[in-house]
N, C-alpha and C positions, 0 to 999 in steps of 0.2 A: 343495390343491396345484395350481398351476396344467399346465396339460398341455406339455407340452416337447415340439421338433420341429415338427411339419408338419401337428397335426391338431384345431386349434381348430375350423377352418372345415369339416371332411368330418363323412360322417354312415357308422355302420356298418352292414355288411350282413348280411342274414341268409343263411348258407349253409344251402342243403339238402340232406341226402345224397344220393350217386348211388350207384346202382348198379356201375356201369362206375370201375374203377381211375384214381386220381390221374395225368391227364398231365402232367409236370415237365418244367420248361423243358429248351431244347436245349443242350449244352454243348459248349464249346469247350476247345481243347489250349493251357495258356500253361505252357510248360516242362515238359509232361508231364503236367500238373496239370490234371484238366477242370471248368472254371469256367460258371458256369451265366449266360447269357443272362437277364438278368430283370430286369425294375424291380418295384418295390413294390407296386401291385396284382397281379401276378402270383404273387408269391412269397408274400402272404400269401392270396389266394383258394384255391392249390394247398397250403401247409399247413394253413389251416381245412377244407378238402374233404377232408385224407388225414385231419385228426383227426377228421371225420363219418364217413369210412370204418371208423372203428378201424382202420386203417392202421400199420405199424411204420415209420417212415422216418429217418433224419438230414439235418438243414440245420445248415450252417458257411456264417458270414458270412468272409471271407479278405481282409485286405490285404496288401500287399506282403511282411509280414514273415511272414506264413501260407503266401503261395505261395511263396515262396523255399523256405522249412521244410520243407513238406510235400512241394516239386517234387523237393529236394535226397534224400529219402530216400526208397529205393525202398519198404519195405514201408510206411511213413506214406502214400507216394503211390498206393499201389496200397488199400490200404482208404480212400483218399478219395474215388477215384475211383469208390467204390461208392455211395458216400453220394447221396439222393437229388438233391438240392443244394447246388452252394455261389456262394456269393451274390459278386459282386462289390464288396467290402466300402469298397473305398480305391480315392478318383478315379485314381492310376495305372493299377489293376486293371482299370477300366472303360473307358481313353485305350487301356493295350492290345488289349482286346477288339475298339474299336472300329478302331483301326489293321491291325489283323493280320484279324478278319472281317468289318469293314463292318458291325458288329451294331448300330448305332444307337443304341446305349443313353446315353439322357440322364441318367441320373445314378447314381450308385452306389447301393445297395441295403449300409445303413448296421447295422451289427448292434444296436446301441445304440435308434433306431426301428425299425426290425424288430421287437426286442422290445415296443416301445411302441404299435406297428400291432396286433400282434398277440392280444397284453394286451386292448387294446380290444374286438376282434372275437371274442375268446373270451367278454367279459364281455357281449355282444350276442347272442350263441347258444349260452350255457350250456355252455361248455365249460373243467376244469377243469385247472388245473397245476400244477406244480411246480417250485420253485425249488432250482438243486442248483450249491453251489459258494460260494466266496467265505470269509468271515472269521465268525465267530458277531455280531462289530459291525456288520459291512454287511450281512451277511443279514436281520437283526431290522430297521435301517435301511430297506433295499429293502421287506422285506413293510408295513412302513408305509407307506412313500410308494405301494406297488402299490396297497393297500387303499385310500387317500386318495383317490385318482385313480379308481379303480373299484371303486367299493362295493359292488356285484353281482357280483364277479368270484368265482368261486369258488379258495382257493389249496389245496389239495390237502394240500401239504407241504413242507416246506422241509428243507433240510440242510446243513450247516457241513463236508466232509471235512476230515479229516488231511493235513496238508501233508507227503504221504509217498508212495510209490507203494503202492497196495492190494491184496490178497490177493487172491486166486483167490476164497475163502470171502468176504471182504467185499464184491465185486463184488455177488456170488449174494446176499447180505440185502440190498445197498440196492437192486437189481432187483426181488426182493419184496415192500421196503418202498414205491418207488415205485407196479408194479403194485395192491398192495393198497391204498395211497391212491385206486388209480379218478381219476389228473390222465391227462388224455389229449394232453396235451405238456407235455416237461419242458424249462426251460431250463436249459443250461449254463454256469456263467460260471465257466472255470479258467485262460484266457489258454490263446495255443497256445502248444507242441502237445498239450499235456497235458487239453484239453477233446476234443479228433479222438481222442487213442487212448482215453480216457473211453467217449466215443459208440462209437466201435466197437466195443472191448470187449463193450458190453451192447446190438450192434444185433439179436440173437436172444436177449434175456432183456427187454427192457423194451418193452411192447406199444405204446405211444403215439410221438408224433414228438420226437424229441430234438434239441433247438435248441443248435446251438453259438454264445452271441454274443460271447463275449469280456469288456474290461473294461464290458460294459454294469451289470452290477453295480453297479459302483466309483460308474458316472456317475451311474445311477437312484436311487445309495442317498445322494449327493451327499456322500460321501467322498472322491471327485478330481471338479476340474473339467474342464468340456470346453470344446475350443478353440470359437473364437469362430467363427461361422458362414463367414466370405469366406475363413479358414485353411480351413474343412471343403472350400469349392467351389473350392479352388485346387490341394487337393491336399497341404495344409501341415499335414495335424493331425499330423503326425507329430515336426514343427519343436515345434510346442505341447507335445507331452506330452516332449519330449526338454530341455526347458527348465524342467518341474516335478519332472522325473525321472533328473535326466543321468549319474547313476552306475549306476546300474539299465537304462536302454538306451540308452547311448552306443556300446557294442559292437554292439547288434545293430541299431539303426539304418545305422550305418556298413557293416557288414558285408551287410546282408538290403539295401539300398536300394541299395548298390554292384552286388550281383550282380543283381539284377530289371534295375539298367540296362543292366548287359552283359550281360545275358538276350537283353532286348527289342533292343538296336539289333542283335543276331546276330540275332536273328529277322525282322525289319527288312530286314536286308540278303539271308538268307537267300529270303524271298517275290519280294524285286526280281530275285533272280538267277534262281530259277527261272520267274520271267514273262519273263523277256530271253529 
């Protein structure tokens, strides 16, 4: 299976453990919501170093319709804000960063490669994971195509939930069944917001780094298509999946992309007024 994304041409690294705690990028305020500063080799050097560490940590990858979500709700916002990182997912997310902090960030930090960075560099330093979320069809999908791709890679375990909110006691066995699998990063793929209050839920039961990447699933397991690369750099995947999908997120396109803009131009205006 050929490799999708960005990394025909890179070679991976071998992380080493340190001693001294995982430093995670510096995060910024977009509506409340503190958004992590980082491009792709950052974010995956500091996730393989915290899973050399045996480390406990959460990453959420966030576009426009995550940060909206998560900004809008005080307790979703305030356990995200704990989360070790959240990645600036969608070029808007990253337009704003750079407008409001001058953060230089050239390019969004993609959840979908993310995973695919990541996958790699685990299967490079022996480290092993777990796949948690999605359909029993695209799950079985995804572990082939992960396996395809990286033959070395060690998969831990995989899991299919119930498309239902879960028990106190459920929570507590797939915590266990994780930890005892020995994956020392699990991926999430539930869509938000329902992957953030997942990972939180079990950020003091599940010992390894919990990766929220969204429909990375769907894409990896090549169940939905992804938009075409100059939609990805303009800013437009959103136009794409809202054209494969239009009853299913025509509301929340409309609704999450309206308010990020009248987020952003208050905040906008608000920065100009207090520099006058």
């Amino acid at each position: 299976m050929p490799l999708p994304f960005n990394l025909l041409n890179s070679q991976p690294t071998v992380i080493e453990p340190e001693s001294q705690p995982t430093i995670w990028p510096n995060k910024y305020s977009l509506f409340g919501l503190l958004v992590s500063a980082v491009d792709y080799d950052q974010a995956v050097g500091c996730i393989l170093q915290a899973a050399k560490n045996h480390e406990a940590a959460i990453v959420s990858c966030h576009a426009v319709h995550a940060v909206v979500t998560l900004s809008s709700d005080s307790e979703l916002r305030e356990q995200a804000n704990r989360f070790a990182m959240i990645t600036p997912d969608g070029q808007p997310v990253r337009w704003a960063l750079n407008s409001l902090y001058r953060t230089d960030l050239h390019d969004r930090v993609y959840g979908p490669e993310l995973m695919w960075r990541v996958l790699r560099e685990c299967e490079a330093n022996e480290v092993s994971v777990y796949l948690y979320g999605g359909s029993e069809r695209t799950l079985a999908k995804l572990h082939t195509n992960v396996q395809d791709a990286f033959p070395q890679l060690k998969i831990a375990g995989c899991k299919s939930p119930p498309y239902r909110e879960l028990t106190k006691d459920e929570l507590i066995n797939i915590a266990d069944e994780i930890n005892g699998s020995g994956a020392e990063i699990v991926f999430i793929g539930l869509g938000c917001p329902k992957q953030d209050k997942f990972a939180a839920s079990q950020a003091t039961r599940i010992r390894g780094i919990q990766i929220c990447v969204g429909a990375a699933f769907d894409f990896h397991a090549k169940v939905k298509p992804t938009a075409p690369a100059w939609m990805q750099r303009y800013g437009l995947e959103w136009a794409f999946r809202l054209a494969c999908e239009p009853r299913r997120l025509f509301n929340r396109y409309l609704t999450t992309n309206s308010i990020f803009v009248y987020r952003f131009v208050q905040a906008i205006f608000g920065k100009a007024w207090n520099q006058s």
